[in-house]
C-alpha positions in Angstrom: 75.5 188.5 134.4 77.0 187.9 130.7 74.7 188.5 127.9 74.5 185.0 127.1 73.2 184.2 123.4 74.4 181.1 121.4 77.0 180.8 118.2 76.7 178.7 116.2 74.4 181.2 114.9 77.2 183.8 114.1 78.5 182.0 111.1 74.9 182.7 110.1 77.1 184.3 106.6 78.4 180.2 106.1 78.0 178.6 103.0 79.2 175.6 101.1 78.8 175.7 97.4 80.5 172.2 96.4 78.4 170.0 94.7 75.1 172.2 95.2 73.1 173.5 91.9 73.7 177.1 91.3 70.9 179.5 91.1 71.1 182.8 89.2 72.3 185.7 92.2 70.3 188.6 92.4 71.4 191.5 90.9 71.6 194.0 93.6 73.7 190.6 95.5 77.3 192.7 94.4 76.6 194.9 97.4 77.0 191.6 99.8 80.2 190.5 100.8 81.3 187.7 98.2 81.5 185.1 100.4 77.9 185.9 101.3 77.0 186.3 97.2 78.5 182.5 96.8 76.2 181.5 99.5 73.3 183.0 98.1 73.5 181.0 95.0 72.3 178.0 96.7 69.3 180.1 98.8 65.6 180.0 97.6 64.5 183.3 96.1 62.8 184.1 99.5 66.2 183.6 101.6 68.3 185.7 99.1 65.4 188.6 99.1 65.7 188.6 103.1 69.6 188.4 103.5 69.8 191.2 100.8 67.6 193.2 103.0 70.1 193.3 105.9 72.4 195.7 106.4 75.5 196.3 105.5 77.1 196.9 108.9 75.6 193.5 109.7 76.2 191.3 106.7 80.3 192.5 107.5 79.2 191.2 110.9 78.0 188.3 109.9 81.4 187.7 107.1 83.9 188.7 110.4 82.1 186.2 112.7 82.4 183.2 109.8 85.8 184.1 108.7 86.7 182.9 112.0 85.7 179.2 111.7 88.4 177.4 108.9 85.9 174.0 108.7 83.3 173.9 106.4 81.1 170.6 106.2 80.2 169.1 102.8 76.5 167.4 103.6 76.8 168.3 107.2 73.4 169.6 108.4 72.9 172.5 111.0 71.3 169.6 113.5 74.6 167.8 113.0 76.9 170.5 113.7 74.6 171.0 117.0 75.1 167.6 117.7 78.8 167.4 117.2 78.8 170.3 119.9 76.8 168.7 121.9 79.2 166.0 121.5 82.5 168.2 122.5 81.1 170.0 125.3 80.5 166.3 126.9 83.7 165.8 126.3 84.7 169.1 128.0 82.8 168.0 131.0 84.3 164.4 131.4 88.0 166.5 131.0 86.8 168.5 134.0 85.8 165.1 136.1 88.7 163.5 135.8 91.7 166.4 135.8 92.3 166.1 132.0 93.7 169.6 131.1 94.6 168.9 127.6 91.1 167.1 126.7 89.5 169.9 128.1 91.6 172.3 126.0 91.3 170.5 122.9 87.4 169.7 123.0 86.8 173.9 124.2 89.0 174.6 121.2 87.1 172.3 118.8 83.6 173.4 120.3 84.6 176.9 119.6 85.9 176.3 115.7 83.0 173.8 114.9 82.3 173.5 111.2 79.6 175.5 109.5 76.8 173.4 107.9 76.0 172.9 104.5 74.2 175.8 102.8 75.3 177.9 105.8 73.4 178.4 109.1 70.5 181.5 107.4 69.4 178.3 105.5 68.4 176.6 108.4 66.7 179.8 110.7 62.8 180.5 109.9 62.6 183.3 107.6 61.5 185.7 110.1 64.5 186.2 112.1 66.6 186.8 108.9 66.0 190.5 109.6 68.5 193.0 111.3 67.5 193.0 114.6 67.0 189.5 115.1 70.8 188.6 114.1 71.9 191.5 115.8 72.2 189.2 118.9 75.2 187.2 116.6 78.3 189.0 118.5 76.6 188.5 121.6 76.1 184.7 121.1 79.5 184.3 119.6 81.0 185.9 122.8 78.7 183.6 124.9 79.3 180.2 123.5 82.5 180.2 121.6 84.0 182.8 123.4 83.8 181.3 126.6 84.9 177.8 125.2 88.3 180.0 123.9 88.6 180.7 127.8 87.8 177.5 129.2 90.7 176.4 126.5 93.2 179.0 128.1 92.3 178.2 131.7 92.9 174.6 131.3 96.0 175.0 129.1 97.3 177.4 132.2 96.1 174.3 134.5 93.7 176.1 136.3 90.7 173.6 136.3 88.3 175.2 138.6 88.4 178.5 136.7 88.1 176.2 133.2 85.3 174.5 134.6 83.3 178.4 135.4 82.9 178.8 131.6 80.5 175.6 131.5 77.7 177.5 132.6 78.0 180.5 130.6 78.3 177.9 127.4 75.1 176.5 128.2 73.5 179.7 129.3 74.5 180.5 125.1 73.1 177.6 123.9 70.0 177.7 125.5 69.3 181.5 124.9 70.2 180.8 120.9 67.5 177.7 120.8 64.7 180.1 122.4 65.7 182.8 120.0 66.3 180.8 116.7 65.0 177.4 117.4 61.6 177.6 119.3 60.2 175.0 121.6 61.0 171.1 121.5 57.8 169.5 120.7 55.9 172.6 119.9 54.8 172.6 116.2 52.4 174.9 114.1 51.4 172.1 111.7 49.6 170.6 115.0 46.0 171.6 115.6 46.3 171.4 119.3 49.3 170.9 121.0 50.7 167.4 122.3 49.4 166.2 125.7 46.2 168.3 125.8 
């Protein structure tokens, strides 16, 4: 059984500086990649002391793993790059239906290059899994969601349908492993004395 983890959460080093306001960057922030300083700019002082605390084999993790996604969204939020996945991998399934390599190929490609939220996806985790061995699971997820897509892509380009349609599951195995990791339960809140429907 793959290791199935999600990926969006790889371009965890993302960021979008346009039109945000600048902080000052920590001074010990030279020793992060300077994609990663740039994106620090726009994090609260809490963020940029816990992204400076990683390491540095994992920040060049982290810089590898967004390097390889060319679209970066302007006021696009983390929930609507999930959605706009969410979105493609529908369209992946309907491909598969009705025989359509090319739709597959093109929504699996598009799933796995999906744009990087504003601010970069360690703005949008809770602050206690911005720590080494939490986003140690990044390559793992990347290989899971987007890496699968990649192969559903091939698969369907090469016409080969039932083998593009095996990677769905292992998509969706990502997915769901990254929202248990990163995202907790739906429904589930700390800011609720007692928990819904008790």
């Amino acid at each position: 059984m793959k290791k199935a983890l999600f990926t969006p959460l790889i371009l965890a080093g993302s960021l979008v500086t346009s039109g945000l306001a600048v902080a000052e960057t920590p001074k010990n922030a030279a020793s992060a990649p300077a994609e990663m300083q740039q994106m620090m700019k726009t994090y609260k002082p809490e963020l940029r002391q816990k992204v400076m605390a990683l390491s540095p084999e994992l920040k060049a993790t982290i810089q590898k793993l967004h390097a390889s996604h060319p679209r970066r969204a302007k006021e696009t939020t983390l929930r609507q790059v999930m959605h706009e996945i969410l979105s493609e991998y529908q369209a992946i399934a309907s491909a598969l239906a009705t025989d359509n390599a090319e739709q597959a190929s093109d929504a699996a490609r598009r799933l796995a290059f999906h744009r990087i939220p504003k601010g970069g996806l360690l703005a949008y985790f809770p602050l206690d899994k911005v720590n080494d061995s939490d986003l140690a699971v990044l390559p793992a997820m990347n290989a899971a969601v987007e890496g699968s897509a990649l192969k559903l892509a091939d698969a369907a380009d090469a016409g080969d349908m039932p083998r593009a349609a095996s990677y769905m599951s292992d998509i969706m195995t990502g997915c769901v492993a990254c929202h248990q990791k990163f995202r907790g339960t739906p429904g589930i809140s700390a800011n609720l004395m007692t928990p819904l429907g008790k």
